[in-house]
Rosetta silent file (secondary structure, phi, psi, omega in degrees, C-alpha in Angstrom):
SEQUENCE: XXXXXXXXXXXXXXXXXXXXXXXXXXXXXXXXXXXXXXXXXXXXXXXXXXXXXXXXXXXXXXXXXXXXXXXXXXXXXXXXXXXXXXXXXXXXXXXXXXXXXXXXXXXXXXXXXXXXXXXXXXXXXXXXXXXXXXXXXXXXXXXXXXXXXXXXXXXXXXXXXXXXXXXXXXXXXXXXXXXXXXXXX
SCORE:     score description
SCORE:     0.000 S_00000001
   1 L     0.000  153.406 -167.521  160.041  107.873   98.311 S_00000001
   2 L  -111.994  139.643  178.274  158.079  107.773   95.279 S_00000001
   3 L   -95.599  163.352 -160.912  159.388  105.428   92.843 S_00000001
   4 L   -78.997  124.570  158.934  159.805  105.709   88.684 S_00000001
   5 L   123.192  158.253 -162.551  156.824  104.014   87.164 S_00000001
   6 H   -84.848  -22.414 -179.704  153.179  104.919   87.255 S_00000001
   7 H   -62.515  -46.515 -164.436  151.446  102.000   89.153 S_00000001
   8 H   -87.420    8.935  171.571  153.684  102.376   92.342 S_00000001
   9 H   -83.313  -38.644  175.362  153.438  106.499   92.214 S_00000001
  10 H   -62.387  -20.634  172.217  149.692  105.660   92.440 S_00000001
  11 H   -61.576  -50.751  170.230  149.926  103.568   94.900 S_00000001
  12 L  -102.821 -152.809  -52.487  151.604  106.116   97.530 S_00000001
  13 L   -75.107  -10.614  147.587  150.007  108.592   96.431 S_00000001
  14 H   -56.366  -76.205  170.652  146.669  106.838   97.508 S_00000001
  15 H   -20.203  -66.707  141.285  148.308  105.922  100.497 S_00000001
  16 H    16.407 -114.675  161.201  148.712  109.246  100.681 S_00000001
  17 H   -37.535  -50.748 -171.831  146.177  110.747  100.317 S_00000001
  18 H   -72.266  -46.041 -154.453  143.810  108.177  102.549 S_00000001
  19 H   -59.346  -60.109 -170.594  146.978  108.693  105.272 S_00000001
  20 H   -78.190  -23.204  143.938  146.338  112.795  105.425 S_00000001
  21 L   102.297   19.438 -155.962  142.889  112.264  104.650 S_00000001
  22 L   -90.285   -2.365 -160.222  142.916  114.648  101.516 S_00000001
  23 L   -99.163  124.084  164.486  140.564  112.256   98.913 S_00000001
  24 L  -102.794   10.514  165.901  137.090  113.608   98.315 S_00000001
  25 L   -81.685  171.543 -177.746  135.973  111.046   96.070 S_00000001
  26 L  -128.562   14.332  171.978  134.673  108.078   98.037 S_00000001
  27 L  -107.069  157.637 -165.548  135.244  105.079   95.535 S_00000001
  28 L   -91.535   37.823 -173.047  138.838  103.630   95.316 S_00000001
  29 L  -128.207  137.131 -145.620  139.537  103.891   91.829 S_00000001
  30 L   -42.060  -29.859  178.188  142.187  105.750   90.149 S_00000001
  31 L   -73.509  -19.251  175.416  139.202  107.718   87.714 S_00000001
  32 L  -101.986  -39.822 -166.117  137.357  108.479   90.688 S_00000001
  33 L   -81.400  136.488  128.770  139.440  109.448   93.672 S_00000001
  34 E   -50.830  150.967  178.130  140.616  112.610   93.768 S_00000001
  35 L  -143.426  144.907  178.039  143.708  115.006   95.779 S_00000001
  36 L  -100.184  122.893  144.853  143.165  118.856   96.403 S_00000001
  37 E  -116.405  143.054  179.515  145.860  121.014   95.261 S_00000001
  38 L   -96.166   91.521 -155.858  146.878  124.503   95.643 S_00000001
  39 L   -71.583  152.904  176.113  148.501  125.777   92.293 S_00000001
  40 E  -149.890 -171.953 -154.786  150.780  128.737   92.204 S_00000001
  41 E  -159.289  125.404 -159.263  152.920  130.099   89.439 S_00000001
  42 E  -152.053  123.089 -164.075  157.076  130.940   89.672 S_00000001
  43 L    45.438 -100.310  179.494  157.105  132.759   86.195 S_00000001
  44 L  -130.651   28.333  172.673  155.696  130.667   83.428 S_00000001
  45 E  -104.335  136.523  155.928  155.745  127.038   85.408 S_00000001
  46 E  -100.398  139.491  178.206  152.838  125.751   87.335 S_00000001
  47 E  -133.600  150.315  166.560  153.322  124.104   90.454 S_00000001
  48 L  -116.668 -172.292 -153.238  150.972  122.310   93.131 S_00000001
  49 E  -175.115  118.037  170.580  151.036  121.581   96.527 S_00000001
  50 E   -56.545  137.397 -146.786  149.229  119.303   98.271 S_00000001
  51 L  -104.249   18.381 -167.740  146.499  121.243  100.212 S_00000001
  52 L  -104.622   -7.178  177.409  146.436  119.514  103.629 S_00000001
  53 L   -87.592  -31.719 -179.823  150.145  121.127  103.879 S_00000001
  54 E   -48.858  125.933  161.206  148.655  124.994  103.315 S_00000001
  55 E  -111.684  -12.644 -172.857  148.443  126.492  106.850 S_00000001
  56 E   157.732  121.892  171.550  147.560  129.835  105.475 S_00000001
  57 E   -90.554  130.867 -134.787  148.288  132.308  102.700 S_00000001
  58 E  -161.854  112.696 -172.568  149.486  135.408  103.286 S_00000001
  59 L   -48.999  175.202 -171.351  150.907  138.743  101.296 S_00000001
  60 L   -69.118  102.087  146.499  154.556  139.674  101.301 S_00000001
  61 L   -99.558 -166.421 -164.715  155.636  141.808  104.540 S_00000001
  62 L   -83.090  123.453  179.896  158.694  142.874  106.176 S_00000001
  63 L  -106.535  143.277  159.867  161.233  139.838  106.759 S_00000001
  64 E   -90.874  130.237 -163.857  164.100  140.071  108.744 S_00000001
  65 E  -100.359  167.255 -170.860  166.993  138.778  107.087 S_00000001
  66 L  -148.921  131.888 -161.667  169.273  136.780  109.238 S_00000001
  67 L   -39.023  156.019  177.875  172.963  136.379  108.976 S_00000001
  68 L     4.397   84.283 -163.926  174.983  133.250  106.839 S_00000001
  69 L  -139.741  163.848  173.089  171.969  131.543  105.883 S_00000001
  70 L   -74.625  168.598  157.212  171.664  130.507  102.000 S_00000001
  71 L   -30.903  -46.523 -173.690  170.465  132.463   99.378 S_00000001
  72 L   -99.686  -21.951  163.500  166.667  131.557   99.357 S_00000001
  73 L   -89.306  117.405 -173.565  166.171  131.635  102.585 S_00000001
  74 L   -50.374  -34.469 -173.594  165.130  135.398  102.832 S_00000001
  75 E   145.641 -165.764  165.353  165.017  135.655  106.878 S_00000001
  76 E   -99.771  142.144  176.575  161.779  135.323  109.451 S_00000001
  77 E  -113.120  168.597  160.979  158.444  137.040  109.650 S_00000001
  78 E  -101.891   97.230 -172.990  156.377  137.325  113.038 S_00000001
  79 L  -131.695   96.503  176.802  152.806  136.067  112.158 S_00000001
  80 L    63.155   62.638  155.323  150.731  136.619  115.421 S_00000001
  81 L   113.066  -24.515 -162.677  153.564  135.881  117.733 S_00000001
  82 L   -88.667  157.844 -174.867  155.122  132.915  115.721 S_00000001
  83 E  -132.416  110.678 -146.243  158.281  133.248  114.231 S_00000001
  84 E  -109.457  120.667  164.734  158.159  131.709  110.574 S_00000001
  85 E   -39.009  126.574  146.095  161.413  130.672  108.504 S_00000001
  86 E  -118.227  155.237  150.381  160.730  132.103  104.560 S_00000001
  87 E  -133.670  140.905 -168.288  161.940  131.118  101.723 S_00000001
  88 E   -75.087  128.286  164.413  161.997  132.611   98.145 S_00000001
  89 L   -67.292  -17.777  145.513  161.134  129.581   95.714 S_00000001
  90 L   -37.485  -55.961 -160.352  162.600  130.791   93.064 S_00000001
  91 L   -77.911  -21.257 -158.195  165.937  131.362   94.574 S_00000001
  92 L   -91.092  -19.038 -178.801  165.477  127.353   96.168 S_00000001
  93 L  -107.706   49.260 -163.230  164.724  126.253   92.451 S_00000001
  94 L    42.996   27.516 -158.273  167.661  128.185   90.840 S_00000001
  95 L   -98.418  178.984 -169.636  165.472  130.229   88.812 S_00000001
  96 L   -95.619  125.270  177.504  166.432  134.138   88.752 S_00000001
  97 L   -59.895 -178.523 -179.155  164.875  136.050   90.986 S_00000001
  98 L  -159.027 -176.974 -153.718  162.750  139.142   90.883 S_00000001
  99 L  -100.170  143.053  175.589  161.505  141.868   92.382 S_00000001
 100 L   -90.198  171.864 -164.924  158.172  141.226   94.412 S_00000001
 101 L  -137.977 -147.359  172.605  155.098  142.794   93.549 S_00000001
 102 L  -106.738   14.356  167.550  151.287  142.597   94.711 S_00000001
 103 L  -101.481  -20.692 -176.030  150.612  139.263   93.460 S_00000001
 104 L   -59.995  159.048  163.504  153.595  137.333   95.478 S_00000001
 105 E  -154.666  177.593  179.050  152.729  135.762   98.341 S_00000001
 106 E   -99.899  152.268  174.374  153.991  133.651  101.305 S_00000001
 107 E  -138.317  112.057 -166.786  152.229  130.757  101.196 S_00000001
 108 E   -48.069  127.682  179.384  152.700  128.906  104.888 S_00000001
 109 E  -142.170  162.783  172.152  153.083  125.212  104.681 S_00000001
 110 E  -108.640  105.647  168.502  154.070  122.539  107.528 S_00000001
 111 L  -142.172  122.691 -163.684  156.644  120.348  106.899 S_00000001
 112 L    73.549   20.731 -140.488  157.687  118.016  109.341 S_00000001
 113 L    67.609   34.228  164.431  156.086  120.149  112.232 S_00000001
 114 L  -140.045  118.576  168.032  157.628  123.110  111.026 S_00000001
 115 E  -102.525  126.464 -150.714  156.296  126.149  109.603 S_00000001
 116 E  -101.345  149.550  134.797  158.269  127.269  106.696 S_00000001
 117 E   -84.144  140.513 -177.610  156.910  130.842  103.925 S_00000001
 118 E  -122.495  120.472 -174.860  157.209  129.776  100.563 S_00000001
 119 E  -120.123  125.309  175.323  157.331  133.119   98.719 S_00000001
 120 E  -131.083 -174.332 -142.556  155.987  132.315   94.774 S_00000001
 121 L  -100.693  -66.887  169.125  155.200  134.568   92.274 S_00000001
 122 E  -145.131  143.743  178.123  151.191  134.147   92.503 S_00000001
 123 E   -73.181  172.739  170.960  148.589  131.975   93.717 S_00000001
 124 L  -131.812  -38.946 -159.861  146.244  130.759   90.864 S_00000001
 125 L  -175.467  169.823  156.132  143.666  128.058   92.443 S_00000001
 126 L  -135.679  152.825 -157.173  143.169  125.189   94.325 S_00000001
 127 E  -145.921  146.982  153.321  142.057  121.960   91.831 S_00000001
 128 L   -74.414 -169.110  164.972  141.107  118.181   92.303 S_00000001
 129 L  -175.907  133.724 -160.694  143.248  116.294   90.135 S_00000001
 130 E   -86.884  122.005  154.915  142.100  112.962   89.489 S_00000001
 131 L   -12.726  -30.992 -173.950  144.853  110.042   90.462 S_00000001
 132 L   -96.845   -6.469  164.632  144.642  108.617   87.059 S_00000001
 133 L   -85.149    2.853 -179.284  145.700  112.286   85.749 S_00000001
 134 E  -118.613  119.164  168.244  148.604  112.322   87.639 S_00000001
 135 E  -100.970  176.600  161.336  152.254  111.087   86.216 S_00000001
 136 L  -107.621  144.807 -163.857  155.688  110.491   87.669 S_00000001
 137 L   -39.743  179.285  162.253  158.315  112.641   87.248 S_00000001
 138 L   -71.495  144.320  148.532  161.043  112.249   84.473 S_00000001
 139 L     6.946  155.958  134.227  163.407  109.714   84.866 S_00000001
 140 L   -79.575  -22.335  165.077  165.983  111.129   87.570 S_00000001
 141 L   -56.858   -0.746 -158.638  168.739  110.003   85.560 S_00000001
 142 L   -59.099  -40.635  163.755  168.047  112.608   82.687 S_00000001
 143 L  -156.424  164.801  177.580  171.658  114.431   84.066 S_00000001
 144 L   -88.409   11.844 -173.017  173.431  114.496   87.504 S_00000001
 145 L  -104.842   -0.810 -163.682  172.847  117.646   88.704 S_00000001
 146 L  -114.033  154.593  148.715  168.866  117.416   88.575 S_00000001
 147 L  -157.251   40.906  160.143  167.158  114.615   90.508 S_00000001
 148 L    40.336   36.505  160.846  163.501  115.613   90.675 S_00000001
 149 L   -45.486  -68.560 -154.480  163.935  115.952   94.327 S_00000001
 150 L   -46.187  -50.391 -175.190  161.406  118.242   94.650 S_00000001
 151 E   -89.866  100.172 -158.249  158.487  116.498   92.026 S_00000001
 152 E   -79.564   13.658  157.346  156.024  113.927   93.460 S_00000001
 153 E   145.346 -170.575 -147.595  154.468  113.653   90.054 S_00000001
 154 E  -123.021  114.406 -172.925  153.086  115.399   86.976 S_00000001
 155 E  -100.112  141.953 -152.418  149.071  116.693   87.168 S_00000001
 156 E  -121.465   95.661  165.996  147.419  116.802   83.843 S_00000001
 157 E  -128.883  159.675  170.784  144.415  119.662   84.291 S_00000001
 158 L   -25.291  -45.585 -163.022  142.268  121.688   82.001 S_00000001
 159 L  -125.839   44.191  164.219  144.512  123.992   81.941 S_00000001
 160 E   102.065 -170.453 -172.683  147.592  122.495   81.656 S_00000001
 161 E   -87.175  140.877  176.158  150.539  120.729   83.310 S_00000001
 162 E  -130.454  134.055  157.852  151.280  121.495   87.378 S_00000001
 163 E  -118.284  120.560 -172.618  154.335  119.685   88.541 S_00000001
 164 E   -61.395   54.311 -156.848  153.186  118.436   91.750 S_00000001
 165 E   -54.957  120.041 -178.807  155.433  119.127   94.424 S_00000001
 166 L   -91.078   98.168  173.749  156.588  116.894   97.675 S_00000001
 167 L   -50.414  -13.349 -175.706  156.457  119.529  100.731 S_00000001
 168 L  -108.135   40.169  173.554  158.425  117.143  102.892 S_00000001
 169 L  -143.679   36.637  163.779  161.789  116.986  100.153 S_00000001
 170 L   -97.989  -10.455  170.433  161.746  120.697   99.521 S_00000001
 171 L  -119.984  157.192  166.217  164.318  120.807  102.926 S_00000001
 172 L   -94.556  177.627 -170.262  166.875  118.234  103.558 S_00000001
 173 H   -69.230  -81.089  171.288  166.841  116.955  107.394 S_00000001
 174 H   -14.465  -58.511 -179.181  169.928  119.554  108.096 S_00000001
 175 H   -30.009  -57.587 -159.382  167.875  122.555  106.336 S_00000001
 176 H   -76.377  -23.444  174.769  165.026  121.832  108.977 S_00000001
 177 H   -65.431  -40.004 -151.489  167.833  121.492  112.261 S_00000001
 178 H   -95.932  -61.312 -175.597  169.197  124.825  110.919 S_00000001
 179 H   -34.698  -47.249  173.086  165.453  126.430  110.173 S_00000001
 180 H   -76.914  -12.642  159.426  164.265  125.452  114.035 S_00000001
 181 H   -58.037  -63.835  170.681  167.056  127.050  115.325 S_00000001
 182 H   -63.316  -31.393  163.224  166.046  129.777  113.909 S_00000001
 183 H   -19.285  -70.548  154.082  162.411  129.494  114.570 S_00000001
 184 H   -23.548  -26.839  165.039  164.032  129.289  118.322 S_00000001
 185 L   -80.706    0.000    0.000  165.440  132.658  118.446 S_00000001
């Protein structure tokens, strides 16, 4: 869990980082070391992703939707035999959906040994972002319905703020029993 204050978000997020093997600088210091992320866009928010979670990006195609499942998750695709859980990200961050176009995409990630579609709005890049550019979230206490589950910190780039997203707290432990089931079908 990443805790409120900036030394110990830096801390795991080395830890991190050395653990998945994701730093391409090769000195240990917060100005130097580096994390690769792959930014997307859900409207007019930026978000990253840590890029050692990307299995593969991939345009929208026909999902099968599958019965008393939540809103955001849309159904399963087949992609080259595998049978992949999506979910719209929108719909998982309560934002209003929309209709998809030719910029959405699925964008495959692994989390926990499972591979989930993430359907956003568009990719944009993939960026270093230096460790010492990177903040922790707001407070969680800010109201009780929010708790920054989702945001492993706050990335400071040229071109503006990405809130930095933890691929293994975008499912609870339940989510992923009910997701491998379906996988399983």
């Amino acid at each position: 869990m990443y805790r409120w204050g900036g030394a110990c978000l830096k801390e795991e997020l080395m830890a991190d980082a050395l653990k998945n093997d994701s730093l391409t600088g090769v000195q240990n210091t917060d100005e130097l070391v580096t994390a690769k992320y792959l930014i997307f866009d859900l409207g007019a928010e930026s978000y990253g992703l840590e890029i050692f979670h990307v299995n593969e990006i991939i345009g929208v195609q026909t999902i099968t939707e599958v019965p008393e499942q939540p809103e955001y998750v849309k159904g399963i695709i087949n992609l080259r035999g595998k049978i992949i859980p999506v979910l719209d990200v929108r719909l998982r961050f309560k934002k209003e959906a929309r209709a998809y176009d030719e910029r959405t995409c699925i964008i495959v990630v692994d989390i926990q040994d499972l591979l989930v579609g993430l359907i956003i709005d568009r990719v944009v890049e993939v960026v270093d972002i230096l460790l010492s550019q990177i903040a922790p979230p707001p407070p969680p206490k800010l109201n009780n319905d929010f708790k920054n589950r989702y945001i492993k910190g706050i990335g400071k780039t040229d071109n503006g703020v990405k809130l930095l997203l933890d691929c293994n707290r975008l499912l609870l432990d339940e989510e992923i029993d009910g997701l491998m089931e379906m996988e399983l079908k």
